[in-house]
C-alpha positions in Angstrom: 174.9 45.3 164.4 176.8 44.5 167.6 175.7 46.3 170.3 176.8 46.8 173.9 174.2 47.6 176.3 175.6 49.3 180.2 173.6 50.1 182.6 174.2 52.4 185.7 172.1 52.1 189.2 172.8 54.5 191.7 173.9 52.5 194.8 174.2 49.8 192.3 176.9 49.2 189.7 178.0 50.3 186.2 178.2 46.9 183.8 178.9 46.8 180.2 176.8 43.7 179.9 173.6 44.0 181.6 172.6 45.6 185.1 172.1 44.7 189.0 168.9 45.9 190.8 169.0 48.0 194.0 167.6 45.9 197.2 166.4 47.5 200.1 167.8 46.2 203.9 166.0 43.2 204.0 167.2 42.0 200.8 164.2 42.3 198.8 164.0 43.9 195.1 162.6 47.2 194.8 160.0 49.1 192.7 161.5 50.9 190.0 159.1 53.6 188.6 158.5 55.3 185.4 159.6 58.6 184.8 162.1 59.6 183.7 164.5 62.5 184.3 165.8 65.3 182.3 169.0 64.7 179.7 172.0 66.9 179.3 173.9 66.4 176.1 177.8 68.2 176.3 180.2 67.9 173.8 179.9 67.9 169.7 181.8 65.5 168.1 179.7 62.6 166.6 182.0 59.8 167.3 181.6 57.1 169.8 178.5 58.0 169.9 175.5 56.9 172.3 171.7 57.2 174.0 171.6 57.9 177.5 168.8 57.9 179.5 167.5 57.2 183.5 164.5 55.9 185.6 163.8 56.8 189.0 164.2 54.3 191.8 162.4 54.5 195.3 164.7 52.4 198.1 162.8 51.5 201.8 165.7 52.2 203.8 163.1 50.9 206.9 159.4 50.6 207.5 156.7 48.6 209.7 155.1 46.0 207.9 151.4 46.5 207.0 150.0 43.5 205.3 150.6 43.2 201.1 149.0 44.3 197.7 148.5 43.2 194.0 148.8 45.2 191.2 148.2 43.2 188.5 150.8 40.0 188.3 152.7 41.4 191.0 152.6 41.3 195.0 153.9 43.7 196.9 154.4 44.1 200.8 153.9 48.0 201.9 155.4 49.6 204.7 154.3 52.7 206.6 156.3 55.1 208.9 159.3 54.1 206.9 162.5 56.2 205.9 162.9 56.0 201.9 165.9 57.2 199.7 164.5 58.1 196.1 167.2 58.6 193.5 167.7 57.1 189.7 169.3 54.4 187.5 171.4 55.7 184.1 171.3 53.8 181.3 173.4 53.6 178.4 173.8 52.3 175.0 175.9 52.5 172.2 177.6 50.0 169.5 181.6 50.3 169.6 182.2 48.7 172.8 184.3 51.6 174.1 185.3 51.5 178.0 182.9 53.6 179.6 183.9 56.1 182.4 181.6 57.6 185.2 181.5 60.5 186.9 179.5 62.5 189.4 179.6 66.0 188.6 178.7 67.1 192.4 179.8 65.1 194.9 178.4 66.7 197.9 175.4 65.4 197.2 176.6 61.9 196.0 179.6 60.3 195.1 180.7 57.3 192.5 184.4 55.1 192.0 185.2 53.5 188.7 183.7 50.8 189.7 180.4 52.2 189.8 179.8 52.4 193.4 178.0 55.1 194.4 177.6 56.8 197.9 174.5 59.0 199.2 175.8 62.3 200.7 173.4 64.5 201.2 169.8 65.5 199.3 169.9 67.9 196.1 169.9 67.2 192.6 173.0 64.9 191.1 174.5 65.1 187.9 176.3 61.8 186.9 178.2 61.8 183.4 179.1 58.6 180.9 182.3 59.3 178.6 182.8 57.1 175.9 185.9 58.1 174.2 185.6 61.7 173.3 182.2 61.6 173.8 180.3 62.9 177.6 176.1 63.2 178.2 174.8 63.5 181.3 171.4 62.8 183.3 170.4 64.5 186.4 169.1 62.8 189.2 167.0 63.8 192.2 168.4 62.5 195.3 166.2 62.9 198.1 166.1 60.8 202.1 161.9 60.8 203.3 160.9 60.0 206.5 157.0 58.5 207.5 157.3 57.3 204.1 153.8 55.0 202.7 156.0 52.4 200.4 156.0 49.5 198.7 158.8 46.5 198.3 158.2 43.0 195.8 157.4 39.9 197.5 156.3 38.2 194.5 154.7 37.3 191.4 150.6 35.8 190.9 151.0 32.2 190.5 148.0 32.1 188.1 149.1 34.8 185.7 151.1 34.0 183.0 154.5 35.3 184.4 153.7 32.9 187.2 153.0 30.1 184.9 156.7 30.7 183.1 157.8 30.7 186.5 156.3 27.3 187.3 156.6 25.4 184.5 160.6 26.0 184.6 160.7 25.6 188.1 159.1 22.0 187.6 161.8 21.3 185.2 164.4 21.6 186.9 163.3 20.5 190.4 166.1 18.1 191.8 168.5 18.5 188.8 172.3 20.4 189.1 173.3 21.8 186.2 176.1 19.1 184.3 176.7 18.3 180.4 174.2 15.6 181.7 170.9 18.1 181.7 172.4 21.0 179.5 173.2 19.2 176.6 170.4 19.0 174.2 172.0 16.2 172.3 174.1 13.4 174.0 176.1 12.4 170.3 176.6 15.0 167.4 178.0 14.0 164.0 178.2 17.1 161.7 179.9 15.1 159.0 177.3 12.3 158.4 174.6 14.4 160.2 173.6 11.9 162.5 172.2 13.2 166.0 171.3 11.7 169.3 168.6 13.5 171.3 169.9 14.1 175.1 166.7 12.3 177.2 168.0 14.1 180.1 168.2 17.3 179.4 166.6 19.6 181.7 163.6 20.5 179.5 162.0 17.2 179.5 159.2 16.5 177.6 159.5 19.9 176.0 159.5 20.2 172.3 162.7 21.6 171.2 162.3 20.0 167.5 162.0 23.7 166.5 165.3 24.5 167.2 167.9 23.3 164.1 170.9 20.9 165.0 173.4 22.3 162.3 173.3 25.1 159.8 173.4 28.5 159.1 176.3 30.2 161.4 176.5 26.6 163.1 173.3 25.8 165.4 171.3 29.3 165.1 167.3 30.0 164.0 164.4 29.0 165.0 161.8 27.5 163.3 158.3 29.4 163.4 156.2 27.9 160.8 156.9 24.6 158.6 158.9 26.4 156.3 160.2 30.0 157.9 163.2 30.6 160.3 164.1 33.4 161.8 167.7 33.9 162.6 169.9 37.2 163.5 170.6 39.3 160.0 174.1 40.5 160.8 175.3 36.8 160.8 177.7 35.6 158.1 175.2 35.1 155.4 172.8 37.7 155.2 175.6 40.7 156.9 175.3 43.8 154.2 172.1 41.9 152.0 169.5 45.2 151.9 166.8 45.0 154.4 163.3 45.0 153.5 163.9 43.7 150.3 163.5 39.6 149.0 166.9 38.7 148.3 168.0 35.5 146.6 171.3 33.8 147.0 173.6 31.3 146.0 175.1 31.3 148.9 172.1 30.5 150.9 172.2 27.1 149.2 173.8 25.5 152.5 171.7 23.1 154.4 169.8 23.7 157.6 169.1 20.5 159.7 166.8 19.7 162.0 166.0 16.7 164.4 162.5 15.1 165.6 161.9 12.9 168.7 162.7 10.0 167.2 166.4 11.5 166.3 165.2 11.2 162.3 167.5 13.9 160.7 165.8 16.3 157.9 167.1 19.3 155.9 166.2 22.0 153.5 168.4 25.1 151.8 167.3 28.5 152.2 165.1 29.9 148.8 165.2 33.3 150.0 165.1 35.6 153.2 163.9 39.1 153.6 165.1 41.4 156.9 163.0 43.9 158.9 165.0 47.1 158.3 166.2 48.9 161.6 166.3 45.2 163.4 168.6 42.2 163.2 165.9 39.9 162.0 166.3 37.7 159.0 163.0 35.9 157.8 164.2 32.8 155.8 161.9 30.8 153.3 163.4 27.1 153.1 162.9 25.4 150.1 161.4 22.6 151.9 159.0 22.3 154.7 159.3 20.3 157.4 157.3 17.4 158.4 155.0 17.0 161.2 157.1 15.5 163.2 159.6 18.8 163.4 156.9 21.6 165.7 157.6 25.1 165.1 157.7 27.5 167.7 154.9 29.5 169.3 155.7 33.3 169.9 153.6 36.0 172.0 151.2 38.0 170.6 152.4 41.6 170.0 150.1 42.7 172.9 151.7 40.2 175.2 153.8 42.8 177.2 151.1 45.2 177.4 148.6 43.0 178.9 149.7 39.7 179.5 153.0 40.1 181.3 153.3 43.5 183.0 156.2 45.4 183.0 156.4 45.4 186.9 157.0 42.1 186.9 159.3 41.9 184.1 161.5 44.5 186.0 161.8 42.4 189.3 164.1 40.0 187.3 162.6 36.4 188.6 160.9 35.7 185.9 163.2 32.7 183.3 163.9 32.4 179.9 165.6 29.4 178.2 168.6 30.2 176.3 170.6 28.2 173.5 174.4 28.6 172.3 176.6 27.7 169.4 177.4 24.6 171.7 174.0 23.0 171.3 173.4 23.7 175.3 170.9 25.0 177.2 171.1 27.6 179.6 168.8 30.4 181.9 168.9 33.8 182.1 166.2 36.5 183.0 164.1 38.6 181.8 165.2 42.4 182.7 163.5 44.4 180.0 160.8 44.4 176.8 161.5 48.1 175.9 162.1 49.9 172.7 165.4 51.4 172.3 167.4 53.7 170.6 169.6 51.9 168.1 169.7 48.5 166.5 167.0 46.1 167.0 163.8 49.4 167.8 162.3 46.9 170.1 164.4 44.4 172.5 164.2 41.7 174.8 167.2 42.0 177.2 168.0 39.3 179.6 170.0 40.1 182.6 173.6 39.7 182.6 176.1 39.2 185.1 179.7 40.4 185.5 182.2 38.0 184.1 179.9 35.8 183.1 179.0 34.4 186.9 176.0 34.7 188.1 175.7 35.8 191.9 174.7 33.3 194.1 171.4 35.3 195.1 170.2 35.3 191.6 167.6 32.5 191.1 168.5 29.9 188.7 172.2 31.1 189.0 173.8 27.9 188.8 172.2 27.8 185.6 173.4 31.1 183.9 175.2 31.2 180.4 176.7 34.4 179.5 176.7 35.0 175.7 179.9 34.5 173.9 181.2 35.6 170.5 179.4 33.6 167.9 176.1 33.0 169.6 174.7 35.1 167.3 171.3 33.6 165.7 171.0 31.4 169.1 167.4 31.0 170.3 165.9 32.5 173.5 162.6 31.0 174.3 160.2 30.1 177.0 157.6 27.9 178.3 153.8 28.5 179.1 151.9 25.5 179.2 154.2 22.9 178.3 154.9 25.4 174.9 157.7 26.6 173.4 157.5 30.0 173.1 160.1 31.9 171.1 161.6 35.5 172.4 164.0 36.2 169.8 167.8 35.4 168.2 170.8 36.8 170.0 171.9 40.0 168.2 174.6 41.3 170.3 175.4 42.1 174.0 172.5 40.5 176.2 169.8 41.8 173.9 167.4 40.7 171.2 164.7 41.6 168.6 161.7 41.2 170.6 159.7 39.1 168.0 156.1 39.8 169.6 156.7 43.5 168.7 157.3 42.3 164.9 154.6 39.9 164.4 152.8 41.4 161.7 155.7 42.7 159.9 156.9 38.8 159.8 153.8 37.7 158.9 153.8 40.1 155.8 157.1 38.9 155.5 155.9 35.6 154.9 153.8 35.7 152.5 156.0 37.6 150.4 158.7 35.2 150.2 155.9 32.5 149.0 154.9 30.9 152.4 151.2 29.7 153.0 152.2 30.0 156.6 151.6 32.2 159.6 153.1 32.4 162.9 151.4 30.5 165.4 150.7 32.6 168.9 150.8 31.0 172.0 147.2 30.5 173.8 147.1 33.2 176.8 143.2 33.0 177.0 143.2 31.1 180.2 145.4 34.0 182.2 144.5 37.0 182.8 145.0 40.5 180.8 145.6 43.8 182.3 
């Protein structure tokens, strides 16, 4: 279930680990639109195989200023008069983690190094190929310079929606902090022997409730708690990897303990009775034997509609807006949101968070001092984040910088639920006072 995701922007740069956004000369992030262009498939072998597909992408090269716009959660500024370059962004994915190499298949019209940087020529219709060991596909890509130009460039998100409320409510947390062991850590002592744990008081989310989130357990410190007694944690770990999906499934194995920590640092545990997976995804529903108490909150999640009419997808595709993320080291990090697309693969539905080369954050990204790139065995780690003081859970790591959008799979989990034997639901996170598009 390991998945690598790479993404490809003209004038931007290939990445096996997430993507950059074009800017136009004033620095700002640009539109990117919906449709997409049309697929050429060579070659027939079936190995190293992958899905390959591209979104057009509208760049104000220059423009006079005439005043700004709101669609939905999003402000733009518009320009008229202006000179625009309109061309695409490829996108990959595939499992093995095979070197990708990129190609343009007519370079008088643009051009492209190994290193992904590509170079307008002239105006006319590119082709740019991906080769993944003996595998090639190919999208083509319109490539066309406009003058007197009506445009449109992001200046930024509705404070009163509910992207700008995420946006807020993280920003207030870490106003005046630097990132340090200090306000990363979510606990300031950890003994996994006599499983004794020492809340951190300073750690960047505050008042927060993070009670949801276990301290040791299943593949180390993965899952999240939803309901008193249901995690949900990434399938392909350790302990549920090759168990048949959509299926209850009963195991010895799953008699370890799963701990987890209230305010007041008293410790409480439960073993796993039995677990069910979503086929097609890499999420494990797990039914603990005991429930916890009211002192241990389970998470919120979004409603399934959430991304349809809650959060736009404009807004989700300027890349500003945060989400909390957790590691096998029991620290807290930020990425952001890129994506909340279905995909073909693993996991039919993802969250993707963007990703950075090497794991550093450029400077210009917000929150980049507080960037954590995932590692091997962060698997099951919980992204979440915050509206209205809230926990809110996204999903579990699954592979690459992707995860199992959990909004998408509400009512699946719920059904989930009360097959294993829960009385519980999940518990969706109050939107009513934001507005829905």
């Amino acid at each position: 279930m390991v998945s690598i995701l790479g993404v490809l922007l003209v004038l931007g740069i290939i990445t096996t680990a997430g993507a950059f956004t074009i800017h136009d000369i004033a620095g700002n992030k640009i539109t990117i639109t919906a449709p997409q262009l049309d697929t050429s498939t060579m070659g027939s072998s079936t190995m190293n195989d992958f899905s390959i597909s591209s979104t057009s992408i509208q760049t104000v090269l220059s423009g006079t200023p005439s005043g700004t716009t709101t669609v939905q959660d999003v402000v733009y500024n518009y320009y008229n008069s202006g000179s625009v370059l309109n061309s695409c962004s490829v996108e990959f994915f595939e499992q093995g983690g095979f070197p990708a190499i990129i190609s343009s298949v007519y370079p008088s019209i643009a051009t492209i190094d190994q290193n992904g940087n590509v170079t307008y020529v002239s105006n006319g219709t590119a082709q740019f190929n991906v080769t993944i060991g003996n595998r090639t596909k190919g999208v083509l890509c319109q490539i066309l310079e406009t003058t007197n130009q009506y445009s449109t460039v992001y200046n930024s998100i509705v404070p009163t929606s509910t992207a700008g409320n995420i946006i807020s409510q993280i920003n207030g947390l870490i106003s005046g902090l630097t990132p340090s062991t200090t306000t990363e850590d979510i606990y300031s002592a950890t003994d996994d022997t006599d499983h004794i744990y020492t809340r951190n008081p300073d750690v960047f989310t505050g008042n927060v409730n993070l009670t949801s989130i276990p301290a040791a357990g299943l593949n180390g410190f993965s899952g999240i708690l939803v309901a008193p007694d249901i995690m949900i944690n990434a399938w392909h770990t350790n302990y549920y990897n090759g168990y048949p999906q959509n299926a209850i499934y009963t195991n010895p194995y799953l008699s370890e303990k799963i701990y987890f920590v209230d305010k007041n640092n008293n410790v409480y545990s439960s073993t796993i009775a039995n677990e069910e997976s979503i086929g097609g995804t890499d999420i494990a529903v797990l039914h603990l034997t005991t429930p916890m108490p009211p002192s241990i909150t389970p998470a919120d999640v979004f409603a399934s509609t959430t991304f349809f009419h809650n959060i736009s997808s404009a807004a989700i595709t300027q890349e500003v807006i945060p989400a909390i993320v957790t590691n096998q080291s029991r620290t807290l990090g930020i990425r952001l949101l890129q994506s909340v697309k279905p995909i073909i693969g693993p996991d039919t539905y993802i969250v993707q968070l963007l990703a950075s080369q090497n794991g550093v954050a450029p400077p210009s990204w917000p929150y980049a001092n507080w960037y954590y790139g995932v590692v091997n065995g962060d698997s099951g780690s919980p992204a979440f984040t915050i509206v209205n003081g809230t926990l809110v859970a996204l999903g579990n790591w699954t592979g690459g910088d992707n995860m199992p959008d959990l909004s998408y799979y509400t009512s699946q989990i719920n059904s989930i639920m009360t097959a294993l034997g829960s009385s519980y639901q999940l518990t969706t996170v109050n939107l009513s006072g934001f507005p829905s598009y």
